[in-house]
Predicted model as a PDB file, atoms N, CA, C, CB and O in Angstrom, pLDDT in the B-factor column:
MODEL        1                                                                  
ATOM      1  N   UNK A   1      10.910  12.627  10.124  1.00 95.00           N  
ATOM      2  CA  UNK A   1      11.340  12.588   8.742  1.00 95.00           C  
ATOM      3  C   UNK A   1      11.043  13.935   8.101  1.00 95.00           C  
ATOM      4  CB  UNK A   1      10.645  11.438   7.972  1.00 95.00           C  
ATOM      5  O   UNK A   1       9.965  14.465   8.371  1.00 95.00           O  
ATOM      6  N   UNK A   2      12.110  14.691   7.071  1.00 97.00           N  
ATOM      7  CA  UNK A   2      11.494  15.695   6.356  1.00 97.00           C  
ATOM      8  C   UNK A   2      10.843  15.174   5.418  1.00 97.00           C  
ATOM      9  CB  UNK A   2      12.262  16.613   5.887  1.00 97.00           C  
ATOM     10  O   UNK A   2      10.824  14.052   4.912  1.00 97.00           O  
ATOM     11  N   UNK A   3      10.154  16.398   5.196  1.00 97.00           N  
ATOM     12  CA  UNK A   3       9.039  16.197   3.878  1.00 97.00           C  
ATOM     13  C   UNK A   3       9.957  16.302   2.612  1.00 97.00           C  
ATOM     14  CB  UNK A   3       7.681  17.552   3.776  1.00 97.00           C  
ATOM     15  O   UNK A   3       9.386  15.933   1.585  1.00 97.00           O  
ATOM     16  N   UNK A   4      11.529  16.813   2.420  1.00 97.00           N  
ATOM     17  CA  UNK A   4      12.027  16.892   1.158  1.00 97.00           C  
ATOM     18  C   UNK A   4      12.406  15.514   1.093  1.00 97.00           C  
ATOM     19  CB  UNK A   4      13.121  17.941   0.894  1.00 97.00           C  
ATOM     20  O   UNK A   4      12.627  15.156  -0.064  1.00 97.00           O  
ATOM     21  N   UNK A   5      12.622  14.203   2.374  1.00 96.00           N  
ATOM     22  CA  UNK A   5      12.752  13.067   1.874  1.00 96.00           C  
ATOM     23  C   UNK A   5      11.630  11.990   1.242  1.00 96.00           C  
ATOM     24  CB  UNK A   5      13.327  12.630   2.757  1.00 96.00           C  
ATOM     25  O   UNK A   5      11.752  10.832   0.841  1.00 96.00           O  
ATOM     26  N   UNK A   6      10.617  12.791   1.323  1.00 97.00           N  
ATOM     27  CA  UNK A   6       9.472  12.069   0.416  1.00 97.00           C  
ATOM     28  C   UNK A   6       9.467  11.523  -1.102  1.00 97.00           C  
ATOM     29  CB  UNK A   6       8.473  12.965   0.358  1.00 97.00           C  
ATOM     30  O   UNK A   6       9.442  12.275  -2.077  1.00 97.00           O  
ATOM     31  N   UNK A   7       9.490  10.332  -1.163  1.00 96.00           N  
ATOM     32  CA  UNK A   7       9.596   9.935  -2.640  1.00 96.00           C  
ATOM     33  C   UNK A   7       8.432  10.540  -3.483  1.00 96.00           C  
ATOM     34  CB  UNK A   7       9.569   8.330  -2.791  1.00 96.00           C  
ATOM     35  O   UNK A   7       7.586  11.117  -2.801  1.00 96.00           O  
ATOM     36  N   UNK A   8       8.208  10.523  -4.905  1.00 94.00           N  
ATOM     37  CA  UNK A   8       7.173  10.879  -5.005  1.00 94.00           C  
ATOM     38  C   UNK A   8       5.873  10.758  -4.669  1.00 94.00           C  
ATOM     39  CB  UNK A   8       7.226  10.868  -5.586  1.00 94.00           C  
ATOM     40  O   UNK A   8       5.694   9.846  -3.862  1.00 94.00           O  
ATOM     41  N   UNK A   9       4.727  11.442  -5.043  1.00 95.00           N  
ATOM     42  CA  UNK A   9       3.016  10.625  -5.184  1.00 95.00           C  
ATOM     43  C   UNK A   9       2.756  10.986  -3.479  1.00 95.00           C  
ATOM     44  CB  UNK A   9       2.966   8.243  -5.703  1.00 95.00           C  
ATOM     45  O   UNK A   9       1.615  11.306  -3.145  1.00 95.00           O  
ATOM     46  N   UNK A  10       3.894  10.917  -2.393  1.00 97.00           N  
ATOM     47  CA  UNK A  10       3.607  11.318  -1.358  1.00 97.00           C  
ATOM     48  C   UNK A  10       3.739  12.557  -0.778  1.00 97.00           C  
ATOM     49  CB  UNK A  10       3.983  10.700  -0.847  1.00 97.00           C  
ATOM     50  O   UNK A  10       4.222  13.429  -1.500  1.00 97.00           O  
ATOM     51  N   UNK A  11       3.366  12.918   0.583  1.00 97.00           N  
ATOM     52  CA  UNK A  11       3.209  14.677   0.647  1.00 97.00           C  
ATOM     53  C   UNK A  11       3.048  14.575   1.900  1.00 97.00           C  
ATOM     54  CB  UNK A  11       1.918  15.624  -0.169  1.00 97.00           C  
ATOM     55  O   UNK A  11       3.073  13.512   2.522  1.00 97.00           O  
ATOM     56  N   UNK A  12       2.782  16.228   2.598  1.00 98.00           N  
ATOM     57  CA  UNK A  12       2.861  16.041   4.007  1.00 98.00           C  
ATOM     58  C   UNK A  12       0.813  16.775   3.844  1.00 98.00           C  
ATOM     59  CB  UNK A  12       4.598  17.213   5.085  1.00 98.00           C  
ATOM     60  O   UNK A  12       0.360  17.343   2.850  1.00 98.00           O  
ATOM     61  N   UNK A  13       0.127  16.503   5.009  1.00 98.00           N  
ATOM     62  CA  UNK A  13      -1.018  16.862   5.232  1.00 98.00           C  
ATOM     63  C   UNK A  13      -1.007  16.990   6.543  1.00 98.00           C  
ATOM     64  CB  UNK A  13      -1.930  16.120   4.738  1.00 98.00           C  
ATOM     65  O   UNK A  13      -0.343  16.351   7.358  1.00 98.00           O  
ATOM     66  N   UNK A  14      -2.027  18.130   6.778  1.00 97.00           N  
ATOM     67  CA  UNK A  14      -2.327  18.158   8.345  1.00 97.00           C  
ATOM     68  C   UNK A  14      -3.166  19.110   8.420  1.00 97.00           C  
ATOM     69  CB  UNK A  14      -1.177  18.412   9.347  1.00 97.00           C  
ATOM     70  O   UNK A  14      -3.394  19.933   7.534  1.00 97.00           O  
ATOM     71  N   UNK A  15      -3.740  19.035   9.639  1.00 97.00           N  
ATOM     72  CA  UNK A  15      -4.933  20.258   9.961  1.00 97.00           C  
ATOM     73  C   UNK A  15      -4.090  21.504  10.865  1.00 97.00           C  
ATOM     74  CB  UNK A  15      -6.476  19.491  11.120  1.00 97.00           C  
ATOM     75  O   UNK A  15      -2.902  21.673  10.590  1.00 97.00           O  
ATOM     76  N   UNK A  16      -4.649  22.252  11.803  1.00 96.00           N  
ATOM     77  CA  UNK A  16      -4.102  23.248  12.532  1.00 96.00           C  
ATOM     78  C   UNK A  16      -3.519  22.286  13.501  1.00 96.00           C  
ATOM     79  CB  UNK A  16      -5.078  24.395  13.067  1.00 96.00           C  
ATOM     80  O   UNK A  16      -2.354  22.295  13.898  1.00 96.00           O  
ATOM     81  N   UNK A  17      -4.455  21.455  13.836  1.00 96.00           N  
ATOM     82  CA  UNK A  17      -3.867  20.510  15.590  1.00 96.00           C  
ATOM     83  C   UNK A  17      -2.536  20.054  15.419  1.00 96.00           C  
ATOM     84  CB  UNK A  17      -4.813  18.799  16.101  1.00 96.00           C  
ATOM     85  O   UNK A  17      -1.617  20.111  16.236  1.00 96.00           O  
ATOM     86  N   UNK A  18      -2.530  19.440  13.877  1.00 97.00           N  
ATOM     87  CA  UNK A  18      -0.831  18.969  13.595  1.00 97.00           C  
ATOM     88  C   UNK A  18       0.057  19.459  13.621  1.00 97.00           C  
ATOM     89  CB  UNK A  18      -0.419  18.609  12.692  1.00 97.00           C  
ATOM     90  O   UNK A  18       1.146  19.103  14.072  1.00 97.00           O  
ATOM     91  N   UNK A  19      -0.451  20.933  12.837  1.00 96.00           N  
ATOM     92  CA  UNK A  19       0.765  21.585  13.049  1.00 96.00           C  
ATOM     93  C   UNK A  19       0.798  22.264  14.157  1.00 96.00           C  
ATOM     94  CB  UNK A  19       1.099  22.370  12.102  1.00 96.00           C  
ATOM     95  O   UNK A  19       1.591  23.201  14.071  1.00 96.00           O  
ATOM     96  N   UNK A  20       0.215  22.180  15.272  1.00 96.00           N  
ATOM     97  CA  UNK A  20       0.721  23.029  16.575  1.00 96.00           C  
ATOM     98  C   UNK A  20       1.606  21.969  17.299  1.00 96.00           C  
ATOM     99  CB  UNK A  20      -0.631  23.626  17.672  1.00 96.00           C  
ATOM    100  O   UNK A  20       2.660  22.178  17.900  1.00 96.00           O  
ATOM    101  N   UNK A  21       0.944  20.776  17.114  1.00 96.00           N  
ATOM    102  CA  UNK A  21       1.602  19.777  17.613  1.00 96.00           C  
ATOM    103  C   UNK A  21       2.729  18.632  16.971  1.00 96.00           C  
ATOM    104  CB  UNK A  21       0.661  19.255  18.026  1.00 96.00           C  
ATOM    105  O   UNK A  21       3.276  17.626  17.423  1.00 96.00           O  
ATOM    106  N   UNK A  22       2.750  19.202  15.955  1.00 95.00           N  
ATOM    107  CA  UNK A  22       3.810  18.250  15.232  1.00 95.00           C  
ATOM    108  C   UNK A  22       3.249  17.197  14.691  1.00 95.00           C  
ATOM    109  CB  UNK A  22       4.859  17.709  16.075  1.00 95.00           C  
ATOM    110  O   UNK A  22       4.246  16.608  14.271  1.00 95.00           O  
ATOM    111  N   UNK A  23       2.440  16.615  14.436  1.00 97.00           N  
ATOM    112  CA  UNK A  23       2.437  15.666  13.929  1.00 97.00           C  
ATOM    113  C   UNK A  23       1.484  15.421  13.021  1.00 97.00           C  
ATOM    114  CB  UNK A  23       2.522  14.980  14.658  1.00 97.00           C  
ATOM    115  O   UNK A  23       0.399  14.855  13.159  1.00 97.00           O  
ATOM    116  N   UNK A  24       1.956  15.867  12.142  1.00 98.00           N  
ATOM    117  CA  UNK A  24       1.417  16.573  10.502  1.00 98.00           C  
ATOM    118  C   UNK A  24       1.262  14.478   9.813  1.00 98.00           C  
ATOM    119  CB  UNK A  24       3.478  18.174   9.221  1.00 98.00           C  
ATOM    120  O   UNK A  24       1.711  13.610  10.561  1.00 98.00           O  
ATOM    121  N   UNK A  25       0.862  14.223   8.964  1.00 98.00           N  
ATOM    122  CA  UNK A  25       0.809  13.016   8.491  1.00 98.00           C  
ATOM    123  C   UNK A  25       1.322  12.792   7.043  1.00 98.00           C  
ATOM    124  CB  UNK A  25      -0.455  12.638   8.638  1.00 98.00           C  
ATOM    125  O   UNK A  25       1.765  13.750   6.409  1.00 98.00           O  
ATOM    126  N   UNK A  26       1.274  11.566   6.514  1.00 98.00           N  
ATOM    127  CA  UNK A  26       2.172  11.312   5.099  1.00 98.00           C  
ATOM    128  C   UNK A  26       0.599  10.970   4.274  1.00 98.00           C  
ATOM    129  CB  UNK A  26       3.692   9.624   5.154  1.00 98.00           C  
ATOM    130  O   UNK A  26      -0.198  10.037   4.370  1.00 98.00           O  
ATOM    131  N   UNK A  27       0.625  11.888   3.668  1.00 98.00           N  
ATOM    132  CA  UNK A  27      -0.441  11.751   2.262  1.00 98.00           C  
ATOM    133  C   UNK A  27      -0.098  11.260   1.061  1.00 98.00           C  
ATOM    134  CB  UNK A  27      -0.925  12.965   1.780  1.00 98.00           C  
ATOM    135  O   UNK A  27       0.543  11.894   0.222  1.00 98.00           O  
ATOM    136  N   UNK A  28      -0.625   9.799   0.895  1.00 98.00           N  
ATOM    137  CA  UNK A  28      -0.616   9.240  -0.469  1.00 98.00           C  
ATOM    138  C   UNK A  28      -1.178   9.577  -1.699  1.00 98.00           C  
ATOM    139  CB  UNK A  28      -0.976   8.286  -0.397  1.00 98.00           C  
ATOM    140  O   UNK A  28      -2.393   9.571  -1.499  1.00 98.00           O  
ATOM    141  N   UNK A  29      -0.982   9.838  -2.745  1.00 96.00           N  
ATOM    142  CA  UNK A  29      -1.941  10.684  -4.065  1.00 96.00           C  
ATOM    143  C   UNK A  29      -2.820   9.317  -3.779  1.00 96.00           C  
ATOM    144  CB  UNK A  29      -1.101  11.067  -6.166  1.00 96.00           C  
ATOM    145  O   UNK A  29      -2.690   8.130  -3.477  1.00 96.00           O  
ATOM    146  N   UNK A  30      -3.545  10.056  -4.005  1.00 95.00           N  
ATOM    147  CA  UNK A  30      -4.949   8.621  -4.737  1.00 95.00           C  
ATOM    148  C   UNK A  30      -5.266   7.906  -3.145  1.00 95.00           C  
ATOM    149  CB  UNK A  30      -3.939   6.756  -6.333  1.00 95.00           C  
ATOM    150  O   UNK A  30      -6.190   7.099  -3.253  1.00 95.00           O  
ATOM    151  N   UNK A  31      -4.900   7.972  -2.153  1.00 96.00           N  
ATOM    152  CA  UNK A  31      -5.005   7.235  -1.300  1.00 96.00           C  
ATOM    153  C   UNK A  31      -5.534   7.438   0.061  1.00 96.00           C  
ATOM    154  CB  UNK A  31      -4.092   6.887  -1.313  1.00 96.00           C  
ATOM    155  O   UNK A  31      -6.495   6.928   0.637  1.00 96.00           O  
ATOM    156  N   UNK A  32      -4.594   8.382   0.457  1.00 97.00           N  
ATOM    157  CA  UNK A  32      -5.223   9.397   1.251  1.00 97.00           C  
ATOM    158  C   UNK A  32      -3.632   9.414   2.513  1.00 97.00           C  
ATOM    159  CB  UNK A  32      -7.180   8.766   1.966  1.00 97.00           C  
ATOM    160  O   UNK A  32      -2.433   9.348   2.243  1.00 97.00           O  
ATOM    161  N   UNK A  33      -4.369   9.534   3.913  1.00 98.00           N  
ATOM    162  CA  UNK A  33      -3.071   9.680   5.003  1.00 98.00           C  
ATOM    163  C   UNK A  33      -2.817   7.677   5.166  1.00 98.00           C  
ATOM    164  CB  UNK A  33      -3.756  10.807   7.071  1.00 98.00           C  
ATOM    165  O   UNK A  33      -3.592   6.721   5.134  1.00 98.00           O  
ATOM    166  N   UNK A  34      -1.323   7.837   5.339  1.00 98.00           N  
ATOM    167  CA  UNK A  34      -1.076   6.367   5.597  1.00 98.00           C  
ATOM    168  C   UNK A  34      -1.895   5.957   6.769  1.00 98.00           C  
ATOM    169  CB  UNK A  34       0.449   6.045   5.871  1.00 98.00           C  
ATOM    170  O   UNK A  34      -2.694   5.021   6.805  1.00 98.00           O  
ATOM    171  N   UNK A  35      -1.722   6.422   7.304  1.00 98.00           N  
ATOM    172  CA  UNK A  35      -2.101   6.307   8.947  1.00 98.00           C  
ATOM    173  C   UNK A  35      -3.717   5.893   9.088  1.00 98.00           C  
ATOM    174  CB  UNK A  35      -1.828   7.982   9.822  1.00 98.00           C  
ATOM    175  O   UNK A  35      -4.071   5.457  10.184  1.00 98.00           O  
ATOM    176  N   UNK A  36      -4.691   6.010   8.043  1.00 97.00           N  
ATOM    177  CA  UNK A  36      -5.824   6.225   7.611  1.00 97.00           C  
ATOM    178  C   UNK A  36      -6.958   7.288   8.391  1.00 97.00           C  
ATOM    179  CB  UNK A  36      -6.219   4.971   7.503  1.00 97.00           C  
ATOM    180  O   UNK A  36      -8.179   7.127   8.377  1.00 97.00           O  
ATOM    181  N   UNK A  37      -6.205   8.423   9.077  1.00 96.00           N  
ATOM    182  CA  UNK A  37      -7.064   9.368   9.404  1.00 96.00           C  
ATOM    183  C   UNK A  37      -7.371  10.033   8.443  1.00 96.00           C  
ATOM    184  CB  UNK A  37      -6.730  10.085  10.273  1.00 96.00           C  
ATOM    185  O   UNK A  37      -6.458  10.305   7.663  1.00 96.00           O  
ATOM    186  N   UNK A  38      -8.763  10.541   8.140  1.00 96.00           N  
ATOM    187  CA  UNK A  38      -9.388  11.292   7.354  1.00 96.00           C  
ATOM    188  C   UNK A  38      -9.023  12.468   6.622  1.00 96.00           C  
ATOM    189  CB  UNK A  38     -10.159  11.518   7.891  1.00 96.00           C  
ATOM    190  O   UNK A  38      -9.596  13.389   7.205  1.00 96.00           O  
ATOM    191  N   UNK A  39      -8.436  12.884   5.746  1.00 95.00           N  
ATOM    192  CA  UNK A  39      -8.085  14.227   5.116  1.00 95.00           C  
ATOM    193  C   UNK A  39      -8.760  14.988   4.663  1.00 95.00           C  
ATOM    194  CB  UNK A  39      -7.446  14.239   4.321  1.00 95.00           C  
ATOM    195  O   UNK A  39      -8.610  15.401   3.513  1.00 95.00           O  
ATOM    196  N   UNK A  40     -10.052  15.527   5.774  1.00 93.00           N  
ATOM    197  CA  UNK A  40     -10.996  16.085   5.633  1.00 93.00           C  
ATOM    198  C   UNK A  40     -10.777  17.916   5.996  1.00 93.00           C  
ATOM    199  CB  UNK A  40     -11.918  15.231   6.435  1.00 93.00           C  
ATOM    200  O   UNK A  40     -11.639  18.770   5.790  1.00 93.00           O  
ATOM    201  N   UNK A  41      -9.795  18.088   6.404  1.00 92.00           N  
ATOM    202  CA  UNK A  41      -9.704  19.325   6.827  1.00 92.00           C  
ATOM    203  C   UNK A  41      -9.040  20.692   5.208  1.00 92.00           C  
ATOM    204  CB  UNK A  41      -8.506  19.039   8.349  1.00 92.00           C  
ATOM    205  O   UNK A  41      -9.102  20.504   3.993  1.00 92.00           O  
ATOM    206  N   UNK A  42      -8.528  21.836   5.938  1.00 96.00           N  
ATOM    207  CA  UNK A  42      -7.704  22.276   4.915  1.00 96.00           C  
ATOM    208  C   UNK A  42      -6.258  21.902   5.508  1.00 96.00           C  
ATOM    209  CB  UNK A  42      -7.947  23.876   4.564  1.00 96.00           C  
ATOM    210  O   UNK A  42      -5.940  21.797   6.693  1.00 96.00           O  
ATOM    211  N   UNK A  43      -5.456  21.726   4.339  1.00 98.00           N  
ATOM    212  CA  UNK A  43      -4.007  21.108   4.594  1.00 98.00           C  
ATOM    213  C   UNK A  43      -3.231  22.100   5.137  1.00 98.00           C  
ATOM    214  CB  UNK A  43      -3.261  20.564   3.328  1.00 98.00           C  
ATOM    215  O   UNK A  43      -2.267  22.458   4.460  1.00 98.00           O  
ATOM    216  N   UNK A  44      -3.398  22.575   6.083  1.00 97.00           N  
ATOM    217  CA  UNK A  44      -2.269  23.749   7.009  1.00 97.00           C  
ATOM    218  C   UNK A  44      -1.273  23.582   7.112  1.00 97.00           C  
ATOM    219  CB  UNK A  44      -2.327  24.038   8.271  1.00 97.00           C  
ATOM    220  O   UNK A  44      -0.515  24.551   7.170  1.00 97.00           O  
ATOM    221  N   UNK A  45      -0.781  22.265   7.188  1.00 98.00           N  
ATOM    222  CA  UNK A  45       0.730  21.806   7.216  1.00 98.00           C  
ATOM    223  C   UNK A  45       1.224  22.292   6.027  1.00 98.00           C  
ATOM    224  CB  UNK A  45       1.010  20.226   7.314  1.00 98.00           C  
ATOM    225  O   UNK A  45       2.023  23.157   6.388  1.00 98.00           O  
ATOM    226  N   UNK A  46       1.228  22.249   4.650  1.00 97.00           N  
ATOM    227  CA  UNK A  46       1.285  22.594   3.430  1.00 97.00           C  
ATOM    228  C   UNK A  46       1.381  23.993   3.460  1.00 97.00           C  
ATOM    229  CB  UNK A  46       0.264  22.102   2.694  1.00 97.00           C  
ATOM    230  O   UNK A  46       2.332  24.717   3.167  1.00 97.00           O  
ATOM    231  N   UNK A  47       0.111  24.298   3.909  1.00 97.00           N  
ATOM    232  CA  UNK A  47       0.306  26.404   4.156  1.00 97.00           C  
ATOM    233  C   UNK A  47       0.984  27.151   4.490  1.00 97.00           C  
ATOM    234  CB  UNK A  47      -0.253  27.136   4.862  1.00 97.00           C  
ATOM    235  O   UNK A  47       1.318  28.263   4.082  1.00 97.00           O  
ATOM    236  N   UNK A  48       1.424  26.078   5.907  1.00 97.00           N  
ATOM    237  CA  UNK A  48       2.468  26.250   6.653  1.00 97.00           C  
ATOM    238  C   UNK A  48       3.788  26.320   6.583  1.00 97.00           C  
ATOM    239  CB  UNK A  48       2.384  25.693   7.203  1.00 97.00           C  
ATOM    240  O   UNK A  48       4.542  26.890   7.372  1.00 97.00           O  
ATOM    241  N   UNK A  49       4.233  25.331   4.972  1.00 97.00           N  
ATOM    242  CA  UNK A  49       5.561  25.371   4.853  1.00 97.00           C  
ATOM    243  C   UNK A  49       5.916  23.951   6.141  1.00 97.00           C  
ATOM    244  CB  UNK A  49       6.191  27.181   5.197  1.00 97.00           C  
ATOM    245  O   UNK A  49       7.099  23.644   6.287  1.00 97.00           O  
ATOM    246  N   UNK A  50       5.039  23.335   6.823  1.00 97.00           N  
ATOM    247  CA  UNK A  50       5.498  22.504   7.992  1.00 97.00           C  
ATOM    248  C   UNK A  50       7.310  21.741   7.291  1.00 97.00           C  
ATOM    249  CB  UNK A  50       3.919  21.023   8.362  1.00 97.00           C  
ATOM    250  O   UNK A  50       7.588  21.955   6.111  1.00 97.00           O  
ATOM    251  N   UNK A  51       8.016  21.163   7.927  1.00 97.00           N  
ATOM    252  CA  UNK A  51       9.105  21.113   7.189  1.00 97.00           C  
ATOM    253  C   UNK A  51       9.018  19.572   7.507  1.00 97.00           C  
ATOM    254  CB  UNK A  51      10.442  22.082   7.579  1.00 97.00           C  
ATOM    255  O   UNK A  51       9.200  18.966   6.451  1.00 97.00           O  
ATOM    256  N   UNK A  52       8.732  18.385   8.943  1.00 97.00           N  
ATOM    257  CA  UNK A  52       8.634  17.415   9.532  1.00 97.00           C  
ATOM    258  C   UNK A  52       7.058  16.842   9.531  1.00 97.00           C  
ATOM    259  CB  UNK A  52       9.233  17.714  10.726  1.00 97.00           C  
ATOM    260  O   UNK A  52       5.985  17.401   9.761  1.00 97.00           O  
ATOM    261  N   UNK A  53       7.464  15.267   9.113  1.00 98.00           N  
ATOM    262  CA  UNK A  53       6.446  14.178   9.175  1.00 98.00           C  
ATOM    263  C   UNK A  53       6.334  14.170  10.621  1.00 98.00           C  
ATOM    264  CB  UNK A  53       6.845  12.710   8.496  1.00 98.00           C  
ATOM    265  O   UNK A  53       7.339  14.426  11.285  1.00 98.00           O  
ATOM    266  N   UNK A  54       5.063  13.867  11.274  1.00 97.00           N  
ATOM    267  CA  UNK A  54       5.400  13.534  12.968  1.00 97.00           C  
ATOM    268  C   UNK A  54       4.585  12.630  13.769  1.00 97.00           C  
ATOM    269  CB  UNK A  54       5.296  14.796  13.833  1.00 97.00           C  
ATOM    270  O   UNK A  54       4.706  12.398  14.972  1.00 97.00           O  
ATOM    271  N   UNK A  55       3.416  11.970  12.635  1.00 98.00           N  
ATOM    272  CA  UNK A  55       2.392  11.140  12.405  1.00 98.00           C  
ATOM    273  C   UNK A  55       3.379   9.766  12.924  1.00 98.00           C  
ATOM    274  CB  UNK A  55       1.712  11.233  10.697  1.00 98.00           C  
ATOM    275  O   UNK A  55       4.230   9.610  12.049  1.00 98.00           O  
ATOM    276  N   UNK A  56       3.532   8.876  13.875  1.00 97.00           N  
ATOM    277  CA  UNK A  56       4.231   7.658  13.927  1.00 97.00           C  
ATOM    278  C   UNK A  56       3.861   6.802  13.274  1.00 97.00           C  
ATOM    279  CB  UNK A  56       4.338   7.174  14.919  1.00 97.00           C  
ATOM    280  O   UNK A  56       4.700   6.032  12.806  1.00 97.00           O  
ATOM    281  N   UNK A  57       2.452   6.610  12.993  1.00 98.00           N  
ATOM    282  CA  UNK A  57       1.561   5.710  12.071  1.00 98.00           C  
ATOM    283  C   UNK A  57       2.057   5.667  10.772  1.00 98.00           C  
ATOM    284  CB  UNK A  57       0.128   6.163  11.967  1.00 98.00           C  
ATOM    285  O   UNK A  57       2.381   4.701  10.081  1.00 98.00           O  
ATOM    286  N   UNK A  58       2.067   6.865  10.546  1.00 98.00           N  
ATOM    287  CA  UNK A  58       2.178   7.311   8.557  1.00 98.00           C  
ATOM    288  C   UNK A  58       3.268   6.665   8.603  1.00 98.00           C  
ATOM    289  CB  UNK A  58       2.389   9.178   7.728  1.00 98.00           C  
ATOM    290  O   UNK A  58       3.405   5.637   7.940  1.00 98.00           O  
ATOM    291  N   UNK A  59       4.698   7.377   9.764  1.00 98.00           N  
ATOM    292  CA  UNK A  59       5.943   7.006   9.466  1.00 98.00           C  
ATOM    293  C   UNK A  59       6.307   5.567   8.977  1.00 98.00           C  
ATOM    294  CB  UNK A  59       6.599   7.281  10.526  1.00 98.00           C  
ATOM    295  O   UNK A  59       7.052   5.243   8.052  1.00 98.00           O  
ATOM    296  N   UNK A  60       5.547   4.747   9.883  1.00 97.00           N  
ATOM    297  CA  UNK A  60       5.564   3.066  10.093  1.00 97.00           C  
ATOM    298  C   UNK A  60       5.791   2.942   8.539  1.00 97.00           C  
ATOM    299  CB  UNK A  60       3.913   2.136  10.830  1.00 97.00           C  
ATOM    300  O   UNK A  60       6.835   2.665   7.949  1.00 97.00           O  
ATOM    301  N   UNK A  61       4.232   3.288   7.907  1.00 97.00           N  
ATOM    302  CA  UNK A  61       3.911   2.040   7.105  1.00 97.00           C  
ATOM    303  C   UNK A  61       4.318   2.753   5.733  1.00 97.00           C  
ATOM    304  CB  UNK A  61       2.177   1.392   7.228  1.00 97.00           C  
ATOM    305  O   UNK A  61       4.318   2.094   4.693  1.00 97.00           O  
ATOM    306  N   UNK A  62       4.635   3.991   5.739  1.00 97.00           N  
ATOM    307  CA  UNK A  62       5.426   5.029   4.899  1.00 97.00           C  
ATOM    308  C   UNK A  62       6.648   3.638   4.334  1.00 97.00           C  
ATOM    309  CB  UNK A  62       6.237   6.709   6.108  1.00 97.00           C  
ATOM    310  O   UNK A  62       6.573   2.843   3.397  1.00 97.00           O  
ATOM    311  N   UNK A  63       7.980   3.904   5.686  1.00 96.00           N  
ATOM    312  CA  UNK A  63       9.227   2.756   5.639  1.00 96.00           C  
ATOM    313  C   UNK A  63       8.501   1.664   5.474  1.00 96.00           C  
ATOM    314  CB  UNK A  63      10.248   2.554   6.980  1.00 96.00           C  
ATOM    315  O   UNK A  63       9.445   0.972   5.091  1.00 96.00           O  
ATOM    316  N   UNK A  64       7.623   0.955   5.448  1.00 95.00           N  
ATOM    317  CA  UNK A  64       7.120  -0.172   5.424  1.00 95.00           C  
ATOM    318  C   UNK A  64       7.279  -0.306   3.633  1.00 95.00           C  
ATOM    319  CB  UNK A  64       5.574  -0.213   6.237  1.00 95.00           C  
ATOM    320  O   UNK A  64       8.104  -0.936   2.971  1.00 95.00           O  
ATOM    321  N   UNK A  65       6.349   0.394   3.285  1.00 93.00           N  
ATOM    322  CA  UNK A  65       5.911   0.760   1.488  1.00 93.00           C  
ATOM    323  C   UNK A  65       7.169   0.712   0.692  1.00 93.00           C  
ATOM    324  CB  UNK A  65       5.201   2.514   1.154  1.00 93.00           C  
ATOM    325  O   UNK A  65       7.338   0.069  -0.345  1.00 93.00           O  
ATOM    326  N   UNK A  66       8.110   1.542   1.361  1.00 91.00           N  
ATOM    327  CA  UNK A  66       9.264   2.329   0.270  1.00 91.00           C  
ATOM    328  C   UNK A  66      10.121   1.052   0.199  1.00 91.00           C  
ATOM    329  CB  UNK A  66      10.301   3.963   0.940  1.00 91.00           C  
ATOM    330  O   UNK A  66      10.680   0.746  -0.854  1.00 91.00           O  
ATOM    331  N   UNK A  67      10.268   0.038   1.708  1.00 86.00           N  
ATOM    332  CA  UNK A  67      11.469  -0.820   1.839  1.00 86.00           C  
ATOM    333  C   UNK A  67      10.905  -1.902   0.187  1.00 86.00           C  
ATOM    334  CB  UNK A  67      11.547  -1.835   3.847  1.00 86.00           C  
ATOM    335  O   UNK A  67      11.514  -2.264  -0.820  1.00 86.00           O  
ATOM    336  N   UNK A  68       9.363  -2.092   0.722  1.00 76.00           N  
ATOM    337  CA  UNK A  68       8.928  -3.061  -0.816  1.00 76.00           C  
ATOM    338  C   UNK A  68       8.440  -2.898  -1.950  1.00 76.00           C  
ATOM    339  CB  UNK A  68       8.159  -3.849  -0.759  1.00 76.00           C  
ATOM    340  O   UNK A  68       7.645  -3.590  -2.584  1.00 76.00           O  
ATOM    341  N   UNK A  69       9.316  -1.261  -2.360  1.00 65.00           N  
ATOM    342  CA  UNK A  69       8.790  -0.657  -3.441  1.00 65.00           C  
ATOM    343  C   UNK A  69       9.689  -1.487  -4.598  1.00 65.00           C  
ATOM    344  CB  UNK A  69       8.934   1.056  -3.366  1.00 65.00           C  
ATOM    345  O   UNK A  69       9.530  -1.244  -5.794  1.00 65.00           O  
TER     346      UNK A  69                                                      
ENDMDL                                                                          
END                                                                             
């Protein structure tokens, strides 16, 4: 998924590992990564300009959220 299809309140996050490897995660305001890994790092994906979600987790429950928004 791109990150310009993000509804609001959500965002892309990731550390260096994500973005070497793609799979940057979906950050909820107030909430944190869907996926519930820790957003403890600096957001490199963001720094990065990363352009793709690649987290399968986030993705899930991301479409999960939006279908029963």
């Amino acid at each position: 998924m791109k990150v310009s299809e993000l509804k609001q309140s959500y965002s892309i996050f990731g550390n260096k590992g994500n973005v070497w490897n793609n799979t940057a995660h979906i950050y909820k305001s107030g909430e944190g990564n869907l996926c519930g890994t820790p957003a403890l790092s600096t957001n490199w994906a963001k720094i990065e300009e990363e352009k793709e979600i690649g987290c399968e987790k986030c993705l899930k429950r991301y479409m999960e959220e939006v279908e029963f928004a």
